[in-house]
C-alpha positions in Angstrom: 2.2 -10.1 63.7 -0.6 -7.8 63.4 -0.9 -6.9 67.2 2.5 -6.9 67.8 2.8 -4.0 65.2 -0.3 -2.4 66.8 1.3 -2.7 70.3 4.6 -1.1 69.1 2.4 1.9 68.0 1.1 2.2 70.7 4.3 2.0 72.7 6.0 5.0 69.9 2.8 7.1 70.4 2.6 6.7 74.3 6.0 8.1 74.1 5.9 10.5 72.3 2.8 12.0 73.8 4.2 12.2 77.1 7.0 14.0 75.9 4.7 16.5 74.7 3.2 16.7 77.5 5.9 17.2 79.7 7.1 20.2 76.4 3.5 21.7 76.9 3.1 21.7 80.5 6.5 23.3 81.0 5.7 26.3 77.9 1.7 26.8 79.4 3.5 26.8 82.7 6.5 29.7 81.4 3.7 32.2 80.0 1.8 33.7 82.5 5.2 34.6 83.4 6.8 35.5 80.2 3.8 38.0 80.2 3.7 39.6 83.5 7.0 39.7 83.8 8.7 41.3 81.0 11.4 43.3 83.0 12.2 40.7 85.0 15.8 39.1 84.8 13.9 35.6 83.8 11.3 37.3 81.5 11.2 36.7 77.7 13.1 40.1 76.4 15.4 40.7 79.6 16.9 37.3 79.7 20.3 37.2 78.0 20.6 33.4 77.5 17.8 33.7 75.3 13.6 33.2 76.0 12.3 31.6 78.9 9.7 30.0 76.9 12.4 28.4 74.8 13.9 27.6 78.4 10.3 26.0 79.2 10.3 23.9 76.5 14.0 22.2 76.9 12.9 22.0 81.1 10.5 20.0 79.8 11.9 17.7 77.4 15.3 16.9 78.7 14.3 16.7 82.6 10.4 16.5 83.3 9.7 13.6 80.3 12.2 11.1 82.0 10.8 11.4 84.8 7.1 11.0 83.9 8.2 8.0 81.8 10.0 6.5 84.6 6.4 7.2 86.8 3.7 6.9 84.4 4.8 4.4 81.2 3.7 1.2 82.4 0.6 2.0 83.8 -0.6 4.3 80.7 0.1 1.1 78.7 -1.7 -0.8 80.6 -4.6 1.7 80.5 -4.3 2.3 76.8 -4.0 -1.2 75.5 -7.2 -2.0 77.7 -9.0 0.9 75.4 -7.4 -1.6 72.5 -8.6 -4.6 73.3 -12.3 -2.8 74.4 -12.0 -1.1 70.5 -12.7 2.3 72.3 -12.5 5.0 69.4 -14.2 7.6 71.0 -11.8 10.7 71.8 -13.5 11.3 75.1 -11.7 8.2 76.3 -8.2 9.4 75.6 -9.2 12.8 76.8 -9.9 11.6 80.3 -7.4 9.3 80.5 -4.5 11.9 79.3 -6.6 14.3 81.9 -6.1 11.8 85.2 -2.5 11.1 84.1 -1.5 14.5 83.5 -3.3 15.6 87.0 -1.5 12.7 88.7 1.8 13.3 86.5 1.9 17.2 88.0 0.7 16.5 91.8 -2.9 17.7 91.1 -1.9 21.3 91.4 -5.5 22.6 93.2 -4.2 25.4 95.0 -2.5 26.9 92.0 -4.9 28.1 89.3 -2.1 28.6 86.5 -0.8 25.6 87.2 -3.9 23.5 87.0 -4.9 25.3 84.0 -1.4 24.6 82.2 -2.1 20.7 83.3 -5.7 20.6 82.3 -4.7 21.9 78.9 -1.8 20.0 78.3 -3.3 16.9 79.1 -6.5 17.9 76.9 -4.0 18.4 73.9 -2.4 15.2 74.3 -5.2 13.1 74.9 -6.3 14.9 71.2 -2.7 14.3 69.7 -3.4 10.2 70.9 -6.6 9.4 69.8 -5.2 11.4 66.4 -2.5 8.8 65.7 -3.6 5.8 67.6 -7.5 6.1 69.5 -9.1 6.2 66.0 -7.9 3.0 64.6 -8.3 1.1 68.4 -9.1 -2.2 67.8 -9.2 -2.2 64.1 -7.0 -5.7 64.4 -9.5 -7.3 66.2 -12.3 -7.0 62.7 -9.6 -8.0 60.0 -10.9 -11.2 59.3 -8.8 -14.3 59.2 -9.5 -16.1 56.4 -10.3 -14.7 52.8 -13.3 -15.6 50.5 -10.6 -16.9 47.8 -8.4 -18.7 50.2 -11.7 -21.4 50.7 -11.6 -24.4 49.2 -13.1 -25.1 45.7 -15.4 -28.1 46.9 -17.1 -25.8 49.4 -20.4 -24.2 47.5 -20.8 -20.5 48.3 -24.1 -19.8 49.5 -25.2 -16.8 47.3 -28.1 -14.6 48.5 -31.4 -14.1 45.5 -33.6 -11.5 46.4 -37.4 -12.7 46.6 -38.5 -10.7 43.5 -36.1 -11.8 41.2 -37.4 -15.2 41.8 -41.2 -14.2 41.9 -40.9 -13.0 38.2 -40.1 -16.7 36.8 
């Protein structure tokens, strides 16, 4: 029951941190415009529908996260409950893996600076935002132990430990 628990978190968290990717990437991607652009008819003041930022952020939510979950669930799962099973705590793990998937997720943008830059940093704060609710505790299931000291049965002796000195003085 445990790891079915822990799989479902990781499931929720995988979700939900590529949905903030997708909200991140989108908003890192609106403000080099929103601030070179403020005349512009699709800059942040100018625009009568309301910000582009706030535009960013819906773009992202409502029609980039589908798509990167149709694309990039399964194998981040896969990925992800191999860092499980290895008890990988360490948030460099999550931050590399969030990196290649958000590179892979966006096309590896090289030949657009901005746009490399909005990936590299919304994949670095996501990777952070995983390892937050679910790469510290990986493979905390794996140490619970099974069966309690009180659960044994009362004809089996305990072995108790005495420290050399205590039995040096008698």
């Amino acid at each position: 029951m445990i790891i079915l628990v822990r799989l479902l978190r990781i499931a929720l968290v995988t979700i939900l941190c590529i949905v903030a990717f997708a909200a991140l990437f989108e908003f890192l991607n609106a403000v080099p415009t929103h601030l070179s652009l403020p005349d512009h008819p699709q800059g942040g003041v100018a625009n009568p529908r309301g910000s582009l930022v706030v535009d960013a952020l819906v773009w992202g939510v409502v029609f980039r996260a589908p798509g990167y979950f149709f694309n990039g669930t399964i194998p981040l799962l896969i990925v992800l409950a191999v860092t499980e099973w290895k008890s990988a705590k360490s948030w460099r793990w999550y931050l590399t893996i969030w990196i290649i998937a958000g590179l892979l997720a966006t096309g590896i943008p090289v030949n657009d600076p901005l746009r490399l830059s909005a990936a590299l940093l919304a994949a670095a704060a996501t990777g952070y935002l995983y390892w937050l609710l679910a790469g510290k505790s990986a493979g905390d299931w794996l140490l619970t132990p099974v069966t309690k000291p009180s659960s044994l049965p009362t004809g089996v002796p305990r072995v108790m430990k005495t420290s050399t000195t205590a039995r040096s003085r008698t």
